[in-house]
N, CA, C and O atoms as a GROMACS GRO file, in nm:
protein
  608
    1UNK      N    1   2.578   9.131  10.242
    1UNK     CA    2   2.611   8.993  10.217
    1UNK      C    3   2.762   8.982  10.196
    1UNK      O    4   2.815   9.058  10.116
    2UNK      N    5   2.827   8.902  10.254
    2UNK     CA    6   2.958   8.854  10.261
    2UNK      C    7   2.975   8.706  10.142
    2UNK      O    8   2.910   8.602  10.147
    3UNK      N    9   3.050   8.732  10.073
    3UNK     CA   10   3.070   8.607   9.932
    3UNK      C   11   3.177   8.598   9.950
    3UNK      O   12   3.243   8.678  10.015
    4UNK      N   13   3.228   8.477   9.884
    4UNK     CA   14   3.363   8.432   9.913
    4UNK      C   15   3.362   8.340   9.803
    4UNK      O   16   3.318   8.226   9.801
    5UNK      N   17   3.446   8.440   9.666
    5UNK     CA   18   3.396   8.365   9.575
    5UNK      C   19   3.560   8.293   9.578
    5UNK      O   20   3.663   8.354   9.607
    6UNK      N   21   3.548   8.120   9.534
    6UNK     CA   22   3.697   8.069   9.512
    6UNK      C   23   3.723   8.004   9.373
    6UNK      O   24   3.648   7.925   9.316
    7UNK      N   25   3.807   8.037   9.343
    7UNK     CA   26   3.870   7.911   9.199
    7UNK      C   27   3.914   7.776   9.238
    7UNK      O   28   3.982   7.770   9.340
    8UNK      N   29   3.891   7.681   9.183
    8UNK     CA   30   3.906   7.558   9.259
    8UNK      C   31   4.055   7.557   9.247
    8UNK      O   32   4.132   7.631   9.186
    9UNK      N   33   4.079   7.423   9.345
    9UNK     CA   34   4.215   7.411   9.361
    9UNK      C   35   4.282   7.293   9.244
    9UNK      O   36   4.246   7.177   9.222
   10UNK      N   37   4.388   7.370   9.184
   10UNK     CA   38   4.465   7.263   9.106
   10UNK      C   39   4.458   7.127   9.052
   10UNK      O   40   4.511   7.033   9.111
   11UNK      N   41   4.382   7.111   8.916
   11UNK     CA   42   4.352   7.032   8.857
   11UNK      C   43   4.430   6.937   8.792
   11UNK      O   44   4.535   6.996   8.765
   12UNK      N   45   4.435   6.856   8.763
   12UNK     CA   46   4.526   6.747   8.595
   12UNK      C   47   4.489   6.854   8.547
   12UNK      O   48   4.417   6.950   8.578
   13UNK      N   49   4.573   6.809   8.434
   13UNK     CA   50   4.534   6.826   8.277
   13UNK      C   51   4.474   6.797   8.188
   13UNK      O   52   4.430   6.868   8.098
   14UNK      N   53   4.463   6.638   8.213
   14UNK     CA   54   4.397   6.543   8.114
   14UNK      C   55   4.304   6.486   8.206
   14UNK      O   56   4.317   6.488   8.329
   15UNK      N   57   4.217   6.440   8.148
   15UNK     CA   58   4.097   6.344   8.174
   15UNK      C   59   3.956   6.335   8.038
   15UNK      O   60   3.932   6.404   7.939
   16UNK      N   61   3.901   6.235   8.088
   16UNK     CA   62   3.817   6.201   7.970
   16UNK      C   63   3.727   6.300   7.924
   16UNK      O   64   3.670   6.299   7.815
   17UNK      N   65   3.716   6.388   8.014
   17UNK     CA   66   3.623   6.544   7.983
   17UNK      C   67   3.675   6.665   8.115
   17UNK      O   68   3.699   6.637   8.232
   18UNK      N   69   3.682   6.803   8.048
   18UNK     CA   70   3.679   6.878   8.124
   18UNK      C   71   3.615   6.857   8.277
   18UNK      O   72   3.667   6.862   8.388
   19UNK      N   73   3.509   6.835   8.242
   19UNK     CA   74   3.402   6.831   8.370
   19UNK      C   75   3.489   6.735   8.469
   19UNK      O   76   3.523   6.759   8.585
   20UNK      N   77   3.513   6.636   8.399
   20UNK     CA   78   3.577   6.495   8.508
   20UNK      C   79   3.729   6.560   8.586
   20UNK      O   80   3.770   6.503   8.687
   21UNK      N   81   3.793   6.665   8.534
   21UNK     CA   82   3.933   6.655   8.608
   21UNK      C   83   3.926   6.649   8.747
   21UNK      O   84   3.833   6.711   8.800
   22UNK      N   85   4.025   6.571   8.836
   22UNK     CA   86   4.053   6.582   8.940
   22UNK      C   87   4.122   6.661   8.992
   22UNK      O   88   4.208   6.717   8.923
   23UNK      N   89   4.108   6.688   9.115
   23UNK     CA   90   4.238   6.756   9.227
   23UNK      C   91   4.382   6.684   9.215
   23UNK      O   92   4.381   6.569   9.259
   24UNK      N   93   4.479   6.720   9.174
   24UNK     CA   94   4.600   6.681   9.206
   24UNK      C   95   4.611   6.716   9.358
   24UNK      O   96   4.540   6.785   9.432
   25UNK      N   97   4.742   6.634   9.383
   25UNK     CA   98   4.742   6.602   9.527
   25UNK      C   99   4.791   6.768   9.586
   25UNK      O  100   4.737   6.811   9.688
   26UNK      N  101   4.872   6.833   9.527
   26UNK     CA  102   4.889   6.961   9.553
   26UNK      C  103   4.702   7.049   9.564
   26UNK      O  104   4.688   7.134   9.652
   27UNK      N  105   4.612   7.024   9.496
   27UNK     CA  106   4.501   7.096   9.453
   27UNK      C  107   4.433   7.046   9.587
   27UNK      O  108   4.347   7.120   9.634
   28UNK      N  109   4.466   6.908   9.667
   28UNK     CA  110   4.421   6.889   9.784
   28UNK      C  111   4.421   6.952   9.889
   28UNK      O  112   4.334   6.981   9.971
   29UNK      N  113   4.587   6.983   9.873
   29UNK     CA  114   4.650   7.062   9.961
   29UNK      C  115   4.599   7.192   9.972
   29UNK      O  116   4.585   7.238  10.085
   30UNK      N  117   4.572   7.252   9.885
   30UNK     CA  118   4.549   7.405   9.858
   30UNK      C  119   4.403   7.443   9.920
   30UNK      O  120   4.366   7.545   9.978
   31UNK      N  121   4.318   7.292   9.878
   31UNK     CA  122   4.184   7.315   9.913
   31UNK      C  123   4.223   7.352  10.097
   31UNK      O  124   4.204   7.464  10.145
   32UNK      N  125   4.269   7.257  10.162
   32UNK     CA  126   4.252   7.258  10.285
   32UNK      C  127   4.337   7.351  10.347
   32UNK      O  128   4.313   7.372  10.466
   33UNK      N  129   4.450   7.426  10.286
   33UNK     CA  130   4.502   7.546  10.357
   33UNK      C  131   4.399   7.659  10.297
   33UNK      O  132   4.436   7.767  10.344
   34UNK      N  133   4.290   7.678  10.218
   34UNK     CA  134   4.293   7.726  10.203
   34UNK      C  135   4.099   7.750  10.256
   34UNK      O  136   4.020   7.845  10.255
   35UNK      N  137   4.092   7.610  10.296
   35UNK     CA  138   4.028   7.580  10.428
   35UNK      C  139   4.020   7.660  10.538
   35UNK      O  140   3.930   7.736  10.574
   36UNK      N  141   4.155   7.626  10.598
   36UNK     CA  142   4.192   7.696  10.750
   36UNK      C  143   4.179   7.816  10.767
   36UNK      O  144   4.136   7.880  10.863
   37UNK      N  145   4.237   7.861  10.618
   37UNK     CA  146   4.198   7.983  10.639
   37UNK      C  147   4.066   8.081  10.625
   37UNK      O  148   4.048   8.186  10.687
   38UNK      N  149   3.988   8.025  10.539
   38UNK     CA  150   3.826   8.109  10.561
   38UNK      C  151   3.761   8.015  10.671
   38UNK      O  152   3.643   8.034  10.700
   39UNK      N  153   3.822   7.931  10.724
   39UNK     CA  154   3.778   7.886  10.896
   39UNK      C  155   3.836   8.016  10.997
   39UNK      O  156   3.776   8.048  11.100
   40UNK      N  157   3.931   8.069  10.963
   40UNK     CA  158   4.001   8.164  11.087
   40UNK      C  159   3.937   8.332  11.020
   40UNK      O  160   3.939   8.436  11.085
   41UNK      N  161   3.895   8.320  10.904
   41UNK     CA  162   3.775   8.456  10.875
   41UNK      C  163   3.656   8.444  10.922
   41UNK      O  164   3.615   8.536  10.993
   42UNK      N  165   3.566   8.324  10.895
   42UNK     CA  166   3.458   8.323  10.919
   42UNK      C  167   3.431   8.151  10.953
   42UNK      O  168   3.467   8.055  10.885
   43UNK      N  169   3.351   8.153  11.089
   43UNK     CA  170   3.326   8.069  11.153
   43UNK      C  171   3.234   7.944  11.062
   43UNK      O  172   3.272   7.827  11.074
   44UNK      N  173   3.110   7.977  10.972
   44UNK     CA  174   3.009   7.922  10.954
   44UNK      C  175   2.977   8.056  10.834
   44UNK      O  176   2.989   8.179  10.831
   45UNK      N  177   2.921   7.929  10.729
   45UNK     CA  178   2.866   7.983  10.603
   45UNK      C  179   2.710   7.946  10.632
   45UNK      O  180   2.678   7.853  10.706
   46UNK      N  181   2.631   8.018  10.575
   46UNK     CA  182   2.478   8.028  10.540
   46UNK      C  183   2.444   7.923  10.426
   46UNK      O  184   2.361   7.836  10.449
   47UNK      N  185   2.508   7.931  10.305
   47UNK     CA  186   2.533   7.894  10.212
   47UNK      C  187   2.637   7.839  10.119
   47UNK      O  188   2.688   7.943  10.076
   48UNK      N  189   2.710   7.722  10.051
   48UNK     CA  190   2.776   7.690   9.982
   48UNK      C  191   2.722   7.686   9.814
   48UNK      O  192   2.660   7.580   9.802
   49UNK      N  193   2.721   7.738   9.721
   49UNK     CA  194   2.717   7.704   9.610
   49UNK      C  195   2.847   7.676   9.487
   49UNK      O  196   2.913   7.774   9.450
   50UNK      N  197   2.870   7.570   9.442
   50UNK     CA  198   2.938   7.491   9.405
   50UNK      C  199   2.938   7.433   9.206
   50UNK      O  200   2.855   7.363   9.149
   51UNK      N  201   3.053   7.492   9.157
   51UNK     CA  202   3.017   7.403   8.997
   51UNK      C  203   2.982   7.254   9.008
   51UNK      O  204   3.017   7.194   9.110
   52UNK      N  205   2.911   7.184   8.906
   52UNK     CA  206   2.928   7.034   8.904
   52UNK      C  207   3.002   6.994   8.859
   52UNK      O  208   3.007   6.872   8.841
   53UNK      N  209   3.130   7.102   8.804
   53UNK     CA  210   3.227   6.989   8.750
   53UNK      C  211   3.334   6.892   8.869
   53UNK      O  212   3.259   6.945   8.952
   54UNK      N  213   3.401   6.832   8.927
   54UNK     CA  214   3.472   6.748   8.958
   54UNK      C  215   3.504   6.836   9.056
   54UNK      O  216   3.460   6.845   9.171
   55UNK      N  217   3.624   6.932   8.970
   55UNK     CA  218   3.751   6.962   9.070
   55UNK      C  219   3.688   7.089   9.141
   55UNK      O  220   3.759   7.180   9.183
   56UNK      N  221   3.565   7.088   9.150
   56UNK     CA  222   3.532   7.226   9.215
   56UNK      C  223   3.427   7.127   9.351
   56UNK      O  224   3.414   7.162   9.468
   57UNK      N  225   3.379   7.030   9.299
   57UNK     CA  226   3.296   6.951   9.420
   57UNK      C  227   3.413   6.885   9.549
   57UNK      O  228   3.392   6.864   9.668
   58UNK      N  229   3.534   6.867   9.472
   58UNK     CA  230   3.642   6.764   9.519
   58UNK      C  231   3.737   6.888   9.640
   58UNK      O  232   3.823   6.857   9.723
   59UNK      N  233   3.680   7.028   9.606
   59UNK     CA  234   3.771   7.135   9.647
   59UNK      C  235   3.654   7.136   9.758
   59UNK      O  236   3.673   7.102   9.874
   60UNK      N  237   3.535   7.179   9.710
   60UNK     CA  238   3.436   7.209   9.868
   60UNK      C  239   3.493   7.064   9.942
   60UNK      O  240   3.534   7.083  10.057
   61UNK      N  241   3.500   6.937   9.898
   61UNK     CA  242   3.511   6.861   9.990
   61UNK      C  243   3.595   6.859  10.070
   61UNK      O  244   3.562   6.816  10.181
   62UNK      N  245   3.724   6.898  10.052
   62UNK     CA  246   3.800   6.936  10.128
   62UNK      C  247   3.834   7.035  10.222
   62UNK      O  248   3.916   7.031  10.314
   63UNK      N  249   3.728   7.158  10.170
   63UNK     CA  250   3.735   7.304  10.262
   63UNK      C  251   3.625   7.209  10.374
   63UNK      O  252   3.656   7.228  10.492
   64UNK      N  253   3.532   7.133  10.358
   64UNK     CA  254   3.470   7.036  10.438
   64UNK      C  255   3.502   7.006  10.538
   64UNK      O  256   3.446   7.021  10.647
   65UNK      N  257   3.653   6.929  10.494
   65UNK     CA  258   3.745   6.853  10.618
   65UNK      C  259   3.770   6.982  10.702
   65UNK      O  260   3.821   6.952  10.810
   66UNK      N  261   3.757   7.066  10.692
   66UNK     CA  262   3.860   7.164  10.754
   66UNK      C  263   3.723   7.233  10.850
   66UNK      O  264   3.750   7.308  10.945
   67UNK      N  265   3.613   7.208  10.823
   67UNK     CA  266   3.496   7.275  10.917
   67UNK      C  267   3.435   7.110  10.982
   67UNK      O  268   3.323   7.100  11.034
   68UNK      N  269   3.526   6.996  10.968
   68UNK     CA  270   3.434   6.915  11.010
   68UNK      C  271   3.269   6.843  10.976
   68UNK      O  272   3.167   6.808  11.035
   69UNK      N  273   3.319   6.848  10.854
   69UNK     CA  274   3.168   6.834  10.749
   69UNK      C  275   3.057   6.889  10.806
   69UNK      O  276   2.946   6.835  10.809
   70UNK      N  277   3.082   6.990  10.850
   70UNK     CA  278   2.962   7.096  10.875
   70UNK      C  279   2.846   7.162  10.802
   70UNK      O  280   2.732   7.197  10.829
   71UNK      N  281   2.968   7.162  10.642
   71UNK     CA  282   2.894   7.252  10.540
   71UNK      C  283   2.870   7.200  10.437
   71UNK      O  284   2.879   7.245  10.323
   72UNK      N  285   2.809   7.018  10.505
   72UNK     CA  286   2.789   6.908  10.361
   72UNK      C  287   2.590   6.980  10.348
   72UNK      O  288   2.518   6.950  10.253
   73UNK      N  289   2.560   7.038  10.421
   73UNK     CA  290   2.335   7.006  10.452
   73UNK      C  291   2.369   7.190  10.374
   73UNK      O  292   2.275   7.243  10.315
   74UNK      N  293   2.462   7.243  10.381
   74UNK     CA  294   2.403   7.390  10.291
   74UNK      C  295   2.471   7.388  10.164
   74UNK      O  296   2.485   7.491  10.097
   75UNK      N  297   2.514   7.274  10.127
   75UNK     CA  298   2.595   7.278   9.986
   75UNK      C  299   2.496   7.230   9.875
   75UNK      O  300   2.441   7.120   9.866
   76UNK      N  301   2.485   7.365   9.773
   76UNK     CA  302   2.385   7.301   9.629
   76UNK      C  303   2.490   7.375   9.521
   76UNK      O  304   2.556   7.478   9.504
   77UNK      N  305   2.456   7.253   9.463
   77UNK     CA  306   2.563   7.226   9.330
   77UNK      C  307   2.489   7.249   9.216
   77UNK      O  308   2.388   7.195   9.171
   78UNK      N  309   2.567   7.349   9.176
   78UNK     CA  310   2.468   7.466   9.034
   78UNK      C  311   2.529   7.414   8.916
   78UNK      O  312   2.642   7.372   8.938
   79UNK      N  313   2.491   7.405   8.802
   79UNK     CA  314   2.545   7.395   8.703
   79UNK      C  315   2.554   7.564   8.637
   79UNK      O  316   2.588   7.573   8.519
   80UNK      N  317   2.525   7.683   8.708
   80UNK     CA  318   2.503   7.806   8.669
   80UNK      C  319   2.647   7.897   8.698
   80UNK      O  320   2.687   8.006   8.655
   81UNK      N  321   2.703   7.799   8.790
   81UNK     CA  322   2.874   7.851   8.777
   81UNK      C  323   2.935   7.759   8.747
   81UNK      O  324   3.017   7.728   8.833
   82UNK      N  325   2.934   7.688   8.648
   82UNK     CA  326   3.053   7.636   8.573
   82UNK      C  327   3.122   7.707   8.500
   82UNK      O  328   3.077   7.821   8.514
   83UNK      N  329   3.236   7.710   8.402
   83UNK     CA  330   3.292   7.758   8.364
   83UNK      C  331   3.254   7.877   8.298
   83UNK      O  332   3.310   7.984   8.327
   84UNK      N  333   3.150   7.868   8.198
   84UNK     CA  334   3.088   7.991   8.091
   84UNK      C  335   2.941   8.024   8.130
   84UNK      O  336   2.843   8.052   8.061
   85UNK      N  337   2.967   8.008   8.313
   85UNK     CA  338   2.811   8.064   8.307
   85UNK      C  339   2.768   8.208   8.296
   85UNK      O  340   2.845   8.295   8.254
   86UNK      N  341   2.679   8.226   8.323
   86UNK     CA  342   2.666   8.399   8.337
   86UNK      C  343   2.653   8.426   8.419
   86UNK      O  344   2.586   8.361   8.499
   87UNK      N  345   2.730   8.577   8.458
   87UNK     CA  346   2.774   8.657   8.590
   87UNK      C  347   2.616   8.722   8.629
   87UNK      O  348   2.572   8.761   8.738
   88UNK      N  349   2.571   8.718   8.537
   88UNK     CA  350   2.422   8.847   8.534
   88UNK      C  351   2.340   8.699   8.636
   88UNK      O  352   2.338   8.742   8.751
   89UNK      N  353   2.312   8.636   8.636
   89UNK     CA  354   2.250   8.511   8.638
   89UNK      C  355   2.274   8.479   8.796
   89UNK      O  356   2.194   8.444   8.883
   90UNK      N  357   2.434   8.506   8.799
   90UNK     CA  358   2.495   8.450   8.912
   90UNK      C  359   2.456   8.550   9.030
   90UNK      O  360   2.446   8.524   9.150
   91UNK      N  361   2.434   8.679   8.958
   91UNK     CA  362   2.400   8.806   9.085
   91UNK      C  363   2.262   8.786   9.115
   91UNK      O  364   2.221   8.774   9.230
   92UNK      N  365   2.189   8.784   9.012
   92UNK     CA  366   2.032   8.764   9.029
   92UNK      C  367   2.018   8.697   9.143
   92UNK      O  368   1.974   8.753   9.243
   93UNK      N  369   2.064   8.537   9.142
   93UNK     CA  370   2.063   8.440   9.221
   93UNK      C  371   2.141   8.498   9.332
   93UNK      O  372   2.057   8.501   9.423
   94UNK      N  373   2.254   8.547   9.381
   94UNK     CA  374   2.261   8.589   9.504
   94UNK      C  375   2.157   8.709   9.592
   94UNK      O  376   2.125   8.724   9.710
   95UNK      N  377   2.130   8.780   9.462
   95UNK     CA  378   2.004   8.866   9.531
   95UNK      C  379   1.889   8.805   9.578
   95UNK      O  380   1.819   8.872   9.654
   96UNK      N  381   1.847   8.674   9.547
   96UNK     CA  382   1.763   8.616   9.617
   96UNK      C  383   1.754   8.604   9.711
   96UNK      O  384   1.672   8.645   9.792
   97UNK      N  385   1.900   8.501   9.721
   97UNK     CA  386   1.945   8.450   9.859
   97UNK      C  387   1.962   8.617   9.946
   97UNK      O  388   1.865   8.652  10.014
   98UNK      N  389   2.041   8.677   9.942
   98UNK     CA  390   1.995   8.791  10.030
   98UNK      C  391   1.887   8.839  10.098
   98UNK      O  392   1.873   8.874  10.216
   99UNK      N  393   1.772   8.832   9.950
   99UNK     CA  394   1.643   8.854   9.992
   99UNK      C  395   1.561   8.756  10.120
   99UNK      O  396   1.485   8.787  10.211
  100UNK      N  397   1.632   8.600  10.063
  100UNK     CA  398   1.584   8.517  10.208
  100UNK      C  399   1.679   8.574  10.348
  100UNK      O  400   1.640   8.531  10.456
  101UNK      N  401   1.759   8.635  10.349
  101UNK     CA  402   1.879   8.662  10.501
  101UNK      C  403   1.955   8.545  10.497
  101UNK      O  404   1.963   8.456  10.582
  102UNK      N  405   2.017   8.556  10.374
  102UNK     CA  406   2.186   8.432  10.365
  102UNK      C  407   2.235   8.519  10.346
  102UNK      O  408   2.213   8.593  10.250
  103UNK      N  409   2.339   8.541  10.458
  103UNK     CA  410   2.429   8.638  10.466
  103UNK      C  411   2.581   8.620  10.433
  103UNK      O  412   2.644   8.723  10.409
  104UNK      N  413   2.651   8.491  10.429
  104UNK     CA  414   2.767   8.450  10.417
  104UNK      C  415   2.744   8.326  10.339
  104UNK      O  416   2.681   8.226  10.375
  105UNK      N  417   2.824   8.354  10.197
  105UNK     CA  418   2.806   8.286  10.079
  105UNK      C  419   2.935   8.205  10.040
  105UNK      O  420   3.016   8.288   9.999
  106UNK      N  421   2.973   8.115  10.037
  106UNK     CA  422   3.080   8.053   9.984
  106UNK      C  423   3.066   7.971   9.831
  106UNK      O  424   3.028   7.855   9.821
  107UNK      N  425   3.108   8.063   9.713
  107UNK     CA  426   3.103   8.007   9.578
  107UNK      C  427   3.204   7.969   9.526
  107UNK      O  428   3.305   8.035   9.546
  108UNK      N  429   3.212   7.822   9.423
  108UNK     CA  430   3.302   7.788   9.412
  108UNK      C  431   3.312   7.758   9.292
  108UNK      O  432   3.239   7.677   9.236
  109UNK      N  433   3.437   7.845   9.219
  109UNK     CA  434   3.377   7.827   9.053
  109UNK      C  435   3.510   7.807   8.953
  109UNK      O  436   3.620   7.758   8.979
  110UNK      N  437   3.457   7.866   8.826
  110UNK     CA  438   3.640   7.823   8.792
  110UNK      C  439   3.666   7.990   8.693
  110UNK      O  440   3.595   8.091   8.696
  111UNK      N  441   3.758   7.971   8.636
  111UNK     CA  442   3.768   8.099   8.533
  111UNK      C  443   3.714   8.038   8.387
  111UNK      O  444   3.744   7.928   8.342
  112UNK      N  445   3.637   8.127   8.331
  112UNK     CA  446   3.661   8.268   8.336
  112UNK      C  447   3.569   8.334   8.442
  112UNK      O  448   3.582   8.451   8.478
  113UNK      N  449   3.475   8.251   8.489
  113UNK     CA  450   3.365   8.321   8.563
  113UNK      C  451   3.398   8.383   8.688
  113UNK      O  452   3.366   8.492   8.733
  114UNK      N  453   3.474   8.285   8.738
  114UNK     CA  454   3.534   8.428   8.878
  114UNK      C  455   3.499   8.556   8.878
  114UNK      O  456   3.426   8.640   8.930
  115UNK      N  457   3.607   8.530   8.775
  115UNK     CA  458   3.669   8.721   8.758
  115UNK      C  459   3.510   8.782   8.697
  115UNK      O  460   3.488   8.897   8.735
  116UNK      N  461   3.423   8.732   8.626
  116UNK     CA  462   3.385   8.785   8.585
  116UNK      C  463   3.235   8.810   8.679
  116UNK      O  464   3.152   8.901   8.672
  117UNK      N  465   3.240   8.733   8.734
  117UNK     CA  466   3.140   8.755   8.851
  117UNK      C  467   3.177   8.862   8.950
  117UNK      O  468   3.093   8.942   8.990
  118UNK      N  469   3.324   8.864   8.997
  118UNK     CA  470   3.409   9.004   9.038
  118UNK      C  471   3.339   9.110   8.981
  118UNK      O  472   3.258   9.177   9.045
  119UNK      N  473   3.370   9.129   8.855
  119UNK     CA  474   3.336   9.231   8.742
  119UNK      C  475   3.166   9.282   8.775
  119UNK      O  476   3.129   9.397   8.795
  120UNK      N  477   3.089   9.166   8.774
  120UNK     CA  478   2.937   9.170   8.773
  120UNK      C  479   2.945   9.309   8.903
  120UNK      O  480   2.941   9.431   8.888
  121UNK      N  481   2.958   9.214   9.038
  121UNK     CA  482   2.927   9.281   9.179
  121UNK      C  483   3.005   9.409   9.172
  121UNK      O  484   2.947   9.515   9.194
  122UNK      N  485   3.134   9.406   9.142
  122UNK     CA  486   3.186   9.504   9.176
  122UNK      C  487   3.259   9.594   9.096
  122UNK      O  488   3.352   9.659   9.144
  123UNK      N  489   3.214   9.605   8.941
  123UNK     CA  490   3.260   9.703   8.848
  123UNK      C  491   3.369   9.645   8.771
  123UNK      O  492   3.361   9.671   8.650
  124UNK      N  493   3.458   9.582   8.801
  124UNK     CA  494   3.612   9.564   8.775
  124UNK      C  495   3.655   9.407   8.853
  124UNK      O  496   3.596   9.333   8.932
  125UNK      N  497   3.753   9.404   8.800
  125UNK     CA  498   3.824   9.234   8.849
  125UNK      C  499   3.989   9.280   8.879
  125UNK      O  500   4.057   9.278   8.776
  126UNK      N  501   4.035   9.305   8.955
  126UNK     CA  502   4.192   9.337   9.001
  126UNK      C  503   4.206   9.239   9.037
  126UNK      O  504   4.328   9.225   9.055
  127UNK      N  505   4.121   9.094   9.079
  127UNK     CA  506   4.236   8.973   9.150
  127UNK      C  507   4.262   8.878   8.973
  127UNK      O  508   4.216   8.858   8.861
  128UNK      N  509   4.361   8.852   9.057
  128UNK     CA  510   4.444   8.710   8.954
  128UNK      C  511   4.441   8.583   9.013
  128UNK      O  512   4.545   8.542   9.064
  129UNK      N  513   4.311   8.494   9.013
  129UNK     CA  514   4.216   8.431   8.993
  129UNK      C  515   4.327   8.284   8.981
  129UNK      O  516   4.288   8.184   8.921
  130UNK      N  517   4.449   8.290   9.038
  130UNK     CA  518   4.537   8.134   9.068
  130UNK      C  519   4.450   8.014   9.141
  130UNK      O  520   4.360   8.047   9.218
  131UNK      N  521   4.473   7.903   9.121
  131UNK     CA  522   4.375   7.775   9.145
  131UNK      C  523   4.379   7.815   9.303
  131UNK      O  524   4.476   7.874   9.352
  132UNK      N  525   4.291   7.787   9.360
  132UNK     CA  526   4.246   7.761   9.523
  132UNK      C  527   4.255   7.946   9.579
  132UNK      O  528   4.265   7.992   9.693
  133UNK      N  529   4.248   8.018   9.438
  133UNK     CA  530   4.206   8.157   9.482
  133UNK      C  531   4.072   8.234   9.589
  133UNK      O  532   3.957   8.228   9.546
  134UNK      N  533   4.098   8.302   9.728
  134UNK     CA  534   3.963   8.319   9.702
  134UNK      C  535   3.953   8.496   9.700
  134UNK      O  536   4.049   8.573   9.707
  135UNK      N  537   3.832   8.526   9.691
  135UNK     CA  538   3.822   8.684   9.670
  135UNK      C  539   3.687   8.733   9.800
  135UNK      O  540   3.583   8.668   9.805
  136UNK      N  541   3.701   8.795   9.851
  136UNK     CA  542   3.601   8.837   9.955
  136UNK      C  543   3.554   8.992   9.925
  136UNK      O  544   3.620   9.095   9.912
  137UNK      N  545   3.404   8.966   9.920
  137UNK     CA  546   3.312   9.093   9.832
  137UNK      C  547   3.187   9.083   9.939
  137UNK      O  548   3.126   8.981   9.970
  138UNK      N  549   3.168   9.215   9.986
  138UNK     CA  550   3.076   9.262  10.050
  138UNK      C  551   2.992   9.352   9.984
  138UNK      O  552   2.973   9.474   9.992
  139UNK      N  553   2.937   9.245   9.903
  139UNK     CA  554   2.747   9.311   9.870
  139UNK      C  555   2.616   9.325   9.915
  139UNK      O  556   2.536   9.241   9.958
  140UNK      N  557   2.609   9.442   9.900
  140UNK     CA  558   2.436   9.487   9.897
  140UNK      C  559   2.342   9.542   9.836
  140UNK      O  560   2.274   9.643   9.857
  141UNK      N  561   2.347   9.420   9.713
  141UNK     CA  562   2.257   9.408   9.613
  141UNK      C  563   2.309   9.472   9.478
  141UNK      O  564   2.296   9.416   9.369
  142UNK      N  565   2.360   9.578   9.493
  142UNK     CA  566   2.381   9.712   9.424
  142UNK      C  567   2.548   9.717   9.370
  142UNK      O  568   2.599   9.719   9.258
  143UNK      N  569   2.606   9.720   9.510
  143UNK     CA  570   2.747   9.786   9.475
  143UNK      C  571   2.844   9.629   9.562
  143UNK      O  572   2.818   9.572   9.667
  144UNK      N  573   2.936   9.608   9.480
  144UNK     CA  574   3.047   9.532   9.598
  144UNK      C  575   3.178   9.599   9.589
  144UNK      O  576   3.223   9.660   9.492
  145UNK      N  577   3.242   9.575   9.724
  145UNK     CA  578   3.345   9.579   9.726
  145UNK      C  579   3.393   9.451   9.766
  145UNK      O  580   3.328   9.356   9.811
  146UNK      N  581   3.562   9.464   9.735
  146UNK     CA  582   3.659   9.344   9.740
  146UNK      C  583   3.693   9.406   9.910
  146UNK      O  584   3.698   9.523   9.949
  147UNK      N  585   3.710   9.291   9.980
  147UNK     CA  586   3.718   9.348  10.129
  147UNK      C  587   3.921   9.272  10.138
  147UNK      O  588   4.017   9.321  10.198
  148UNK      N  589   3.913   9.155  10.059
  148UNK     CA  590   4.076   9.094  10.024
  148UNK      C  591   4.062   8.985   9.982
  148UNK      O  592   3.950   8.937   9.999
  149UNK      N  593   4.155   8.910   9.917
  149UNK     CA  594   4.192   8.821   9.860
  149UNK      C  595   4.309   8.739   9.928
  149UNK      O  596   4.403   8.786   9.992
  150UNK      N  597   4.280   8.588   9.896
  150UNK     CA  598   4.394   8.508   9.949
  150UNK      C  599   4.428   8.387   9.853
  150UNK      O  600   4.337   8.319   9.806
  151UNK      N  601   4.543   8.365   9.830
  151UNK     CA  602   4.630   8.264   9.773
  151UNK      C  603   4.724   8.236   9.819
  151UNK      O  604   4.813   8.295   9.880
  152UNK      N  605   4.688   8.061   9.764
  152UNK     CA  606   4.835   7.988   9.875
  152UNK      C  607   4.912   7.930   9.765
  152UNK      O  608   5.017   7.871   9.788
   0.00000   0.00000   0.00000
């Protein structure tokens, strides 16, 4: 299984609740270069799973623009990667999906869970997890590796 886990892109600061922040217009930007580019890795995702907070729905929407709203019918929006979810939780659930043959995963989450979902699959967390981060981990079930990372 190919994952592509990302940190959303560049938020405010303020808003009436965590959950609500928006994309700053830079966090737009980031989404969609950062778009192009897991468009020029991989053609088509199996799967999108997505936080419900704001700036992580507002970020798939934009990696969106960049596949041509292709990947609006495989996108489900978890409340199980939001910020303090659990990594143990988060693997379970990709071992499922494996178990059905979803082979290319696009998750979209925020910190601390990234890294720590890193940590889950693959022992350790070496990326630095900057807004519109993504990390690419090739698991099978058991062991991941980091295959690379990209930031814009």
């Amino acid at each position: 299984m190919r994952i592509f886990i990302m940190r959303h892109a560049e938020a405010e600061m303020m808003a009436q609740s965590d959950k609500a922040r928006q994309l700053t217009a830079r966090g737009r930007q980031q989404s969609l270069t950062q778009g192009e580019w897991l468009k020029s890795v991989i053609p088509d995702f199996d799967k999108i799973i997505s936080s419900t907070y704001t700036r992580a729905i507002a970020t798939f929407e934009q990696v969106n623009l960049v596949y041509n709203q292709k990947l609006a019918e495989k996108l489900e929006i978890w409340d199980g990667v939001t910020p303090y979810g659990n990594p143990e939780q988060v693997s379970d659930y990709l071992a499922v999906l494996s178990d059905q043959n979803i082979q290319n995963v696009l998750l979209i989450s925020h910190l601390p869970l990234v890294g720590e979902i890193i940590a889950e699959l693959c022992g350790k967390n070496p990326i630095s997890f900057y807004p519109s981060t993504i990390a690419e981990v090739e698991w099978d079930t058991e062991t991941g590796k980091i295959i690379q990372s990209h930031s814009c």
